[in-house]
N, C-alpha and C positions, 0 to 999 in steps of 0.2 A: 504494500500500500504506500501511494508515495506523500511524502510529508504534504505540511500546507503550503509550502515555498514552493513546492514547484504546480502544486497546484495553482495557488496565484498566478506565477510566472505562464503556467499553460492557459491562463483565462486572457491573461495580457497580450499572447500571441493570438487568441483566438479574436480578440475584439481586433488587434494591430491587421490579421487577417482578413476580415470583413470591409474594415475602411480600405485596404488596400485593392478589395476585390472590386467594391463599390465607385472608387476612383480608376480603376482600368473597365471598366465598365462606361461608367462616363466618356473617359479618354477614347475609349472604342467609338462612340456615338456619334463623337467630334470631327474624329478621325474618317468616320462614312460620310460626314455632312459636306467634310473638305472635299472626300474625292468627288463626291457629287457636282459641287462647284467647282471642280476644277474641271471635269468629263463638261459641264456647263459652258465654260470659260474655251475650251479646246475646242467645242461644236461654232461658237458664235466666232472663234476665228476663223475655222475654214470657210464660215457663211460671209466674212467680211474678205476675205481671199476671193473666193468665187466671186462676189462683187468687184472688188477691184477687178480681176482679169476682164470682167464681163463689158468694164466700164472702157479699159485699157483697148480692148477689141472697137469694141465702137466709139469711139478718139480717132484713133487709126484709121476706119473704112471711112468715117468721116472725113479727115484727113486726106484720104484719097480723094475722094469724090472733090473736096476742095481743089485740089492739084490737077483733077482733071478738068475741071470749068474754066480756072487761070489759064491752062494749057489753050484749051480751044479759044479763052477771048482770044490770046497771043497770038497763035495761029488764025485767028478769024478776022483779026484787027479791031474788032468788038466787043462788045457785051453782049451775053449770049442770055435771051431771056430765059427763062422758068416758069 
């Protein structure tokens, strides 16, 4: 039978154990909220990627189309209606 000392001392590990389980519990909960936000945070940049490329594309054809209108006044000696 073991003394009362170490009985105490095994109640003080048991209680040191619960708050310890209680706080990685927590820390667990925190830790899925982050990665949620972060899977959140990595969606809304490909969606601002794709944007940008989308935007970058039609700059460009834009771009072109400008360059060939210039083209034809130059060659036309005019302005070329629309």
């Amino acid at each position: 039978q073991p003394g009362p000392e170490v009985a105490e001392q095994l109640t003080v590990y048991q209680q040191n154990l619960k708050k310890k389980t209680a706080q990685m519990k927590a820390m667990a909960s925190e830790l899925n909220m982050y990665q949620a936000q972060v899977n959140e945070y990595k969606y809304e940049q490909e969606r601002l990627a794709r944007e940008l490329t989308e935007m970058k594309r039609k700059y460009y054809v834009q771009k072109r189309k400008d360059k060939m209108v210039e083209d034809m006044e130059y060659e036309g000696g005019g302005v070329v209606s629309m």
